[in-house]
mmCIF file of the C-alpha atoms, coordinates in Angstrom:
data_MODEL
# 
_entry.id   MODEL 
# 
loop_
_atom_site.group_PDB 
_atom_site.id 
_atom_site.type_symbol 
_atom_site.label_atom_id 
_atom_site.label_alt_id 
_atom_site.label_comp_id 
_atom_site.label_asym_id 
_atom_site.label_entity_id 
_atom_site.label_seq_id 
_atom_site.pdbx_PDB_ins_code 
_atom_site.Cartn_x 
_atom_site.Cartn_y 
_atom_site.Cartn_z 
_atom_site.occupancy 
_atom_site.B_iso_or_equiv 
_atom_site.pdbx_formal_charge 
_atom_site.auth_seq_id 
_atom_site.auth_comp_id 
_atom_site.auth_asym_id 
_atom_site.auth_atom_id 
_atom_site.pdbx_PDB_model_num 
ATOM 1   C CA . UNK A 1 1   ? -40.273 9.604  -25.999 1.00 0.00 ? 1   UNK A CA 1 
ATOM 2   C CA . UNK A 1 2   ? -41.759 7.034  -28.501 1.00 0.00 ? 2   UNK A CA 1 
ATOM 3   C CA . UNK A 1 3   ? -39.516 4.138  -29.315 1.00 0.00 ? 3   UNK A CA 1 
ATOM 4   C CA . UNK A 1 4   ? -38.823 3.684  -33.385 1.00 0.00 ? 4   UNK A CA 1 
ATOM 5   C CA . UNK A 1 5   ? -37.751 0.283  -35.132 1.00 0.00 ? 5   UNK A CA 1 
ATOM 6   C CA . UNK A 1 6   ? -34.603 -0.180 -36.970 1.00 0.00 ? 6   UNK A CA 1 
ATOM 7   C CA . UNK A 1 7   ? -36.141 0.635  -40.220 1.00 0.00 ? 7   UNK A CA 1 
ATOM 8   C CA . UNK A 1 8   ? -38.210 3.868  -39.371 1.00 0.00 ? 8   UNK A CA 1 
ATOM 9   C CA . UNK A 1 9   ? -34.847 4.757  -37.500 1.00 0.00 ? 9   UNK A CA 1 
ATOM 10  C CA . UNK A 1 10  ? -32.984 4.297  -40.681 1.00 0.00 ? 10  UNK A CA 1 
ATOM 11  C CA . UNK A 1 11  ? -36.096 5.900  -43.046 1.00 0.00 ? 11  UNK A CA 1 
ATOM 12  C CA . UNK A 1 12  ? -36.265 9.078  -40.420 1.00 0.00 ? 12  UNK A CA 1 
ATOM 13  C CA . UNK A 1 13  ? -32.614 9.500  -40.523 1.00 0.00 ? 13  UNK A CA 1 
ATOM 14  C CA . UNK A 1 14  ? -32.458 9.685  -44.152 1.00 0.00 ? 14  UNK A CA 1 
ATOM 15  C CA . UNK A 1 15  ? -35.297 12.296 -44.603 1.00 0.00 ? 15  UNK A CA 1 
ATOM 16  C CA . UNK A 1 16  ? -33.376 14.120 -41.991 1.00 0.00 ? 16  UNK A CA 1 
ATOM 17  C CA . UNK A 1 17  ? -30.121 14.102 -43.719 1.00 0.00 ? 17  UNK A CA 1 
ATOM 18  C CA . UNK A 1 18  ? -32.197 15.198 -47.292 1.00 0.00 ? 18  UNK A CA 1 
ATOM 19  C CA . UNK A 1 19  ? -33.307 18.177 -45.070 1.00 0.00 ? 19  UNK A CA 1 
ATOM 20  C CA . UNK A 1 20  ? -29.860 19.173 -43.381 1.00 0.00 ? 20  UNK A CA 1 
ATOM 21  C CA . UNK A 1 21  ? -28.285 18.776 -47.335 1.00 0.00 ? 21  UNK A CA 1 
ATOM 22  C CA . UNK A 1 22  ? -30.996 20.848 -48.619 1.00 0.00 ? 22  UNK A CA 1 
ATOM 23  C CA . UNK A 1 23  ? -30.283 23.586 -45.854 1.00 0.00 ? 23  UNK A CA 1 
ATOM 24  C CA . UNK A 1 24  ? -26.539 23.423 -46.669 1.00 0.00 ? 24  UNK A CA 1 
ATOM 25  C CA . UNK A 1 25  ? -26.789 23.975 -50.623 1.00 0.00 ? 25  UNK A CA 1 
ATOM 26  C CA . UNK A 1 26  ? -29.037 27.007 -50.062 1.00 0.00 ? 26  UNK A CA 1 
ATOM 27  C CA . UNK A 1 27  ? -27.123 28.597 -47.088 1.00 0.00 ? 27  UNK A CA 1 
ATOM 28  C CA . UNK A 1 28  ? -23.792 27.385 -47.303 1.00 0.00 ? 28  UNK A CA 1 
ATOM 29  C CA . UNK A 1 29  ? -22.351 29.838 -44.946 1.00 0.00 ? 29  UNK A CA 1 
ATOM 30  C CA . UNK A 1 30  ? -25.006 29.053 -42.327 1.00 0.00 ? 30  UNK A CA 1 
ATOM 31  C CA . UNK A 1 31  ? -22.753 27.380 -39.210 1.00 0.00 ? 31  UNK A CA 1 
ATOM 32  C CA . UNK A 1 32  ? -25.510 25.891 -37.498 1.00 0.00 ? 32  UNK A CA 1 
ATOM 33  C CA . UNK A 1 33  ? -26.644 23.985 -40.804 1.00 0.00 ? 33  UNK A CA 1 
ATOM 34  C CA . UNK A 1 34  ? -23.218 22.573 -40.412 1.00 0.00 ? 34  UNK A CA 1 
ATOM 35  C CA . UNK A 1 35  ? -23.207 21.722 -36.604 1.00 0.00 ? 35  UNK A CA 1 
ATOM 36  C CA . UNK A 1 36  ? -26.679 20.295 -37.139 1.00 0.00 ? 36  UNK A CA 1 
ATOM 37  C CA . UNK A 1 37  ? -25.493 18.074 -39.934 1.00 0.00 ? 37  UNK A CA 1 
ATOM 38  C CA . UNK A 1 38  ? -22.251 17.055 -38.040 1.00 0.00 ? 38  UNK A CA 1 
ATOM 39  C CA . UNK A 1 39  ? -24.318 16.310 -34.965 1.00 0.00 ? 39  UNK A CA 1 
ATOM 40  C CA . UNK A 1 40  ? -26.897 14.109 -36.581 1.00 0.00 ? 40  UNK A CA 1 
ATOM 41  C CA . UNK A 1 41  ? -23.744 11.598 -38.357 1.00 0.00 ? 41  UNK A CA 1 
ATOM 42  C CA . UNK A 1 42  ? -22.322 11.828 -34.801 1.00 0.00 ? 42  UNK A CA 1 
ATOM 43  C CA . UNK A 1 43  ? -25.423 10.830 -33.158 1.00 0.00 ? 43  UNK A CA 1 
ATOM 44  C CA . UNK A 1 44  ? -26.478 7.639  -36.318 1.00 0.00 ? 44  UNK A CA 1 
ATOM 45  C CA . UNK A 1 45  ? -23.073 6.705  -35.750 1.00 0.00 ? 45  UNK A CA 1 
ATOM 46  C CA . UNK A 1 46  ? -23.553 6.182  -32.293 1.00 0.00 ? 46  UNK A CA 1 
ATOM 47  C CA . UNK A 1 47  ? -26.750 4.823  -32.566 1.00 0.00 ? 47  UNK A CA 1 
ATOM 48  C CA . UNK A 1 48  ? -25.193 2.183  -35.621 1.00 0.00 ? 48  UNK A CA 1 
ATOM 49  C CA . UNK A 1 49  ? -22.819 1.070  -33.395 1.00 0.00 ? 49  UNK A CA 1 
ATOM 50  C CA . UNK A 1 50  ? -24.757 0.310  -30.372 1.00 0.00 ? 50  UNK A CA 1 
ATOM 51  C CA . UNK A 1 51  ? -27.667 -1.532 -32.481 1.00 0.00 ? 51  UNK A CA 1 
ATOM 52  C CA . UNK A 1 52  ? -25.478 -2.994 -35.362 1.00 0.00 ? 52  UNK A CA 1 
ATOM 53  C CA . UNK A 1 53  ? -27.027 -1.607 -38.620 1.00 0.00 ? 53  UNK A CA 1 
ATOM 54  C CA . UNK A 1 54  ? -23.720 -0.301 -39.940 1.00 0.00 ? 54  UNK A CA 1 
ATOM 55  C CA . UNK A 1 55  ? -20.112 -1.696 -40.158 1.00 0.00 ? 55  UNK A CA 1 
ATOM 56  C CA . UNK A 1 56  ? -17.293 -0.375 -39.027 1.00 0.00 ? 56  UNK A CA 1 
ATOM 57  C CA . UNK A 1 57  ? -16.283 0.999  -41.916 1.00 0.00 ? 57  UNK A CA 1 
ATOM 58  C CA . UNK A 1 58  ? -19.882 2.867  -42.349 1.00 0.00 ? 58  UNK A CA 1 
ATOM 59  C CA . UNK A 1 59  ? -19.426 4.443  -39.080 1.00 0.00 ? 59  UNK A CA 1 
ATOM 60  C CA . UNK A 1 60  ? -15.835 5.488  -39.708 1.00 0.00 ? 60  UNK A CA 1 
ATOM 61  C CA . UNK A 1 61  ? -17.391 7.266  -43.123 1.00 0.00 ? 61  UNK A CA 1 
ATOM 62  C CA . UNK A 1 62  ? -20.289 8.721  -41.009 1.00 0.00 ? 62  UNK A CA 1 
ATOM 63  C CA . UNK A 1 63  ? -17.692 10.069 -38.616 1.00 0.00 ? 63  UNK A CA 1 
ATOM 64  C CA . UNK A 1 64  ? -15.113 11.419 -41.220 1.00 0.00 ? 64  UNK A CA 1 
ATOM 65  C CA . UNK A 1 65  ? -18.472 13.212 -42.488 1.00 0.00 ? 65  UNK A CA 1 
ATOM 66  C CA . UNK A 1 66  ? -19.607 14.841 -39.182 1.00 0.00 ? 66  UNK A CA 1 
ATOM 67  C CA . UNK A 1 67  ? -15.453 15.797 -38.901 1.00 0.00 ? 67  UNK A CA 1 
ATOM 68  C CA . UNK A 1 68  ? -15.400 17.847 -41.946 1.00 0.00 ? 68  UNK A CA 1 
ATOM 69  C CA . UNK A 1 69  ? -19.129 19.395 -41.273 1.00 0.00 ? 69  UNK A CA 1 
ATOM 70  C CA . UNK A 1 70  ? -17.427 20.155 -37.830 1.00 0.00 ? 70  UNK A CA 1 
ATOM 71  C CA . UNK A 1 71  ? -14.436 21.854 -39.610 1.00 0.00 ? 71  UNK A CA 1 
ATOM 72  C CA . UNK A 1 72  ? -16.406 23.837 -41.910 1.00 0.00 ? 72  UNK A CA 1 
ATOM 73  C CA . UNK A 1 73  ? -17.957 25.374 -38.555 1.00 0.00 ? 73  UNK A CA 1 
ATOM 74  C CA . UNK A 1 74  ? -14.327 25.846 -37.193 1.00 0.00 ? 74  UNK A CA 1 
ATOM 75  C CA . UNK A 1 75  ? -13.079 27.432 -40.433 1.00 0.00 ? 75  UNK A CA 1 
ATOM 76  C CA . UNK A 1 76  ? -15.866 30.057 -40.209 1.00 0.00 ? 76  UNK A CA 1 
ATOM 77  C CA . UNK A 1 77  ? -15.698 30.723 -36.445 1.00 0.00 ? 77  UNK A CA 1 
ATOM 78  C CA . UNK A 1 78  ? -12.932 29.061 -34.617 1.00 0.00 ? 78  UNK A CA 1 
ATOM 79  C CA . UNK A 1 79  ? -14.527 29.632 -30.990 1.00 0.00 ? 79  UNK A CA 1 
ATOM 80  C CA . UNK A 1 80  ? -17.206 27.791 -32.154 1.00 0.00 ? 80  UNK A CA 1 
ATOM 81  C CA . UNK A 1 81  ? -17.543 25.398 -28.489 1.00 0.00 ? 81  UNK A CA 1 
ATOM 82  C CA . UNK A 1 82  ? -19.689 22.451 -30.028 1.00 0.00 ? 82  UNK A CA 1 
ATOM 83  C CA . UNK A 1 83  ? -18.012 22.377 -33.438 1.00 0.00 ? 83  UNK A CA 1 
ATOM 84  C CA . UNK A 1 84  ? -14.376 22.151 -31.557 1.00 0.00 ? 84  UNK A CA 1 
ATOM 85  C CA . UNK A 1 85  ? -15.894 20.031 -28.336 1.00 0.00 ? 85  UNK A CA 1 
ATOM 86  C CA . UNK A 1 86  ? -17.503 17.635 -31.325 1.00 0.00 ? 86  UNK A CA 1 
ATOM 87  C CA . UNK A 1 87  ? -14.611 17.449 -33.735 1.00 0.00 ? 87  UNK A CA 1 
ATOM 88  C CA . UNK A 1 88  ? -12.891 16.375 -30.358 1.00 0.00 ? 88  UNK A CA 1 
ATOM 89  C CA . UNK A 1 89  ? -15.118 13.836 -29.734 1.00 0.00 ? 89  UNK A CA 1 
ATOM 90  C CA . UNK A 1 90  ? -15.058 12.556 -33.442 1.00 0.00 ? 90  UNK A CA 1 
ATOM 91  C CA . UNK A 1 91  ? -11.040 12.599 -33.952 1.00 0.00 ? 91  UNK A CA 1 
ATOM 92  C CA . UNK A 1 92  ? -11.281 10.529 -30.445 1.00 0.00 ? 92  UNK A CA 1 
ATOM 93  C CA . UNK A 1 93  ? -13.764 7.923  -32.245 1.00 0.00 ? 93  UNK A CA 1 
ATOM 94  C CA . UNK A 1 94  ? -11.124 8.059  -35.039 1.00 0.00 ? 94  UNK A CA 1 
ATOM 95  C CA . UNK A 1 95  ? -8.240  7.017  -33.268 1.00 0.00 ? 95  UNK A CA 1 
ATOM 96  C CA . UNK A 1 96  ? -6.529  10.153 -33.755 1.00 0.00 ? 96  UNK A CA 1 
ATOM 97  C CA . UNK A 1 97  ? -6.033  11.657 -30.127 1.00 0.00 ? 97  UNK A CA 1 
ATOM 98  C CA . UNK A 1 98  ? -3.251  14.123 -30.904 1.00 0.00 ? 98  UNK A CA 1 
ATOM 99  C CA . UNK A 1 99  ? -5.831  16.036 -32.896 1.00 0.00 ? 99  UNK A CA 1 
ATOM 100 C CA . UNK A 1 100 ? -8.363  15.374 -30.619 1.00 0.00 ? 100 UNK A CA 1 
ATOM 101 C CA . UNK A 1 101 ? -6.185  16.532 -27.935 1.00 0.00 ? 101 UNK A CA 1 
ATOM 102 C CA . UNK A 1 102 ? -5.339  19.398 -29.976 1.00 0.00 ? 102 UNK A CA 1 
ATOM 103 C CA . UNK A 1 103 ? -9.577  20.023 -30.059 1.00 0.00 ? 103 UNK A CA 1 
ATOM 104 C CA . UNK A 1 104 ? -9.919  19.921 -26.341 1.00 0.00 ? 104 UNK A CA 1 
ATOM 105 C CA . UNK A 1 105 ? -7.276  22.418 -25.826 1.00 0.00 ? 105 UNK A CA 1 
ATOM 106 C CA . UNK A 1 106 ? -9.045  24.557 -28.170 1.00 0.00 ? 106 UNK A CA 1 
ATOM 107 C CA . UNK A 1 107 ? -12.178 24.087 -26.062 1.00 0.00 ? 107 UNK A CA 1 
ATOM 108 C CA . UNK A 1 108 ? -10.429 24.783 -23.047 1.00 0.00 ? 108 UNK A CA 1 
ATOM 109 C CA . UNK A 1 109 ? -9.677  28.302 -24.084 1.00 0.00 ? 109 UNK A CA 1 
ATOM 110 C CA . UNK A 1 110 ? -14.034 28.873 -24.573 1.00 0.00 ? 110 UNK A CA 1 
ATOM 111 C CA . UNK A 1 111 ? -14.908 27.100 -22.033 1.00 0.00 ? 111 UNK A CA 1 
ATOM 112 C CA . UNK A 1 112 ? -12.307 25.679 -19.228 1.00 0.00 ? 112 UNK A CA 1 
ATOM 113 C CA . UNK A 1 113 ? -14.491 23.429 -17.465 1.00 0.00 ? 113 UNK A CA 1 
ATOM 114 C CA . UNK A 1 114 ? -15.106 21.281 -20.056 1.00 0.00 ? 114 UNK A CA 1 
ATOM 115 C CA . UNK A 1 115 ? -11.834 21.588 -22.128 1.00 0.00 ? 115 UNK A CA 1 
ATOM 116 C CA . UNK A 1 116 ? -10.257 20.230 -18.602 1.00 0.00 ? 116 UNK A CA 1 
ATOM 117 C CA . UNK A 1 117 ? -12.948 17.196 -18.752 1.00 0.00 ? 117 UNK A CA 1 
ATOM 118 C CA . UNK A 1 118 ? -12.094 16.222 -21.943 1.00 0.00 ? 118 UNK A CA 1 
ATOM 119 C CA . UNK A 1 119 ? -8.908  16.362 -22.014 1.00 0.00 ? 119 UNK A CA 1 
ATOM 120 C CA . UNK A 1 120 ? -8.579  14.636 -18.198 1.00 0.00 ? 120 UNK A CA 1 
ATOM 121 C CA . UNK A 1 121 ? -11.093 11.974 -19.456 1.00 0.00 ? 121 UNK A CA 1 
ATOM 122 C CA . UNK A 1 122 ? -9.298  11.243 -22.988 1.00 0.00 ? 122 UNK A CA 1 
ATOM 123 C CA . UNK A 1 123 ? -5.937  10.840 -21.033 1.00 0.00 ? 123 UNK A CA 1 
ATOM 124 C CA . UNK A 1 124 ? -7.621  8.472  -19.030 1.00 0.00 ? 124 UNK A CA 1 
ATOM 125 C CA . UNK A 1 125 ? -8.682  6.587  -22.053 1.00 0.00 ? 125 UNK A CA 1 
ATOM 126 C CA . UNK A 1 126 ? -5.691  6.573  -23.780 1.00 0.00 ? 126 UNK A CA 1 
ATOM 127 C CA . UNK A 1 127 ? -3.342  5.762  -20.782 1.00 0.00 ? 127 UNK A CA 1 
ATOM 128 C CA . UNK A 1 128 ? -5.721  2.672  -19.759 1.00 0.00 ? 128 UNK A CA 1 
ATOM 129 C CA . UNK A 1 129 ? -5.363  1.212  -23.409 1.00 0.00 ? 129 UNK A CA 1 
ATOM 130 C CA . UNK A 1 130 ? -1.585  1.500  -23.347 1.00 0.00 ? 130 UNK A CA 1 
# 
């Protein structure tokens, strides 16, 4: 895997999210479109974070984004693993663990062996912060 600067980064990510926009607006019911689109603000918000190219309040935008692709998926098919398991993840990142709690569960009932991690490992989490 090839190594990009900041600035391609940022230029690649943009073209991307032109695409994933472009894919939504013609096929709005299409779930993956969504998941893909939630994924990739997941994933620059991430990637923001670690490098510092965003601020907090950037990331918390990016986030509220890939939250509401995420529900879009749910709202459509609400066994939908990666939409719930992400949305999870996302509501964690957001400080809002009852609903990301309430995610996991939802998870558990696809698939148990990760609805049981994620909800073991956000209890963890949240009990060592206090």
């Amino acid at each position: 895997m090839k190594s990009v600067g900041a600035a391609d980064y940022v230029r690649l990510y943009q073209s991307a999210m032109q695409d994933l926009d472009a894919a939504v607006q013609l096929d709005p019911n299409n779930i993956e479109t969504f998941n893909a689109r939630g994924l990739t603000y997941v994933e620059h918000s991430w990637t923001a974070t670690e490098n510092g190219f965003e601020s907090g309040d950037t990331v918390k935008t990016l986030l509220a984004r890939a939250k509401a692709d995420f529900t879009a998926v749910i709202d459509r098919d609400e066994r939908n693993e990666t939409a719930l398991d992400y949305r999870g993840i996302t509501n964690e990142k957001l400080g809002d663990y009852v609903a990301a709690i309430d995610d996991y569960t939802r998870v558990a009932a696809v698939n148990a062996k990760l609805g049981k991690i994620r909800l073991a490992d956000l209890y963890c989490r949240r009990g060592a912060r206090g």
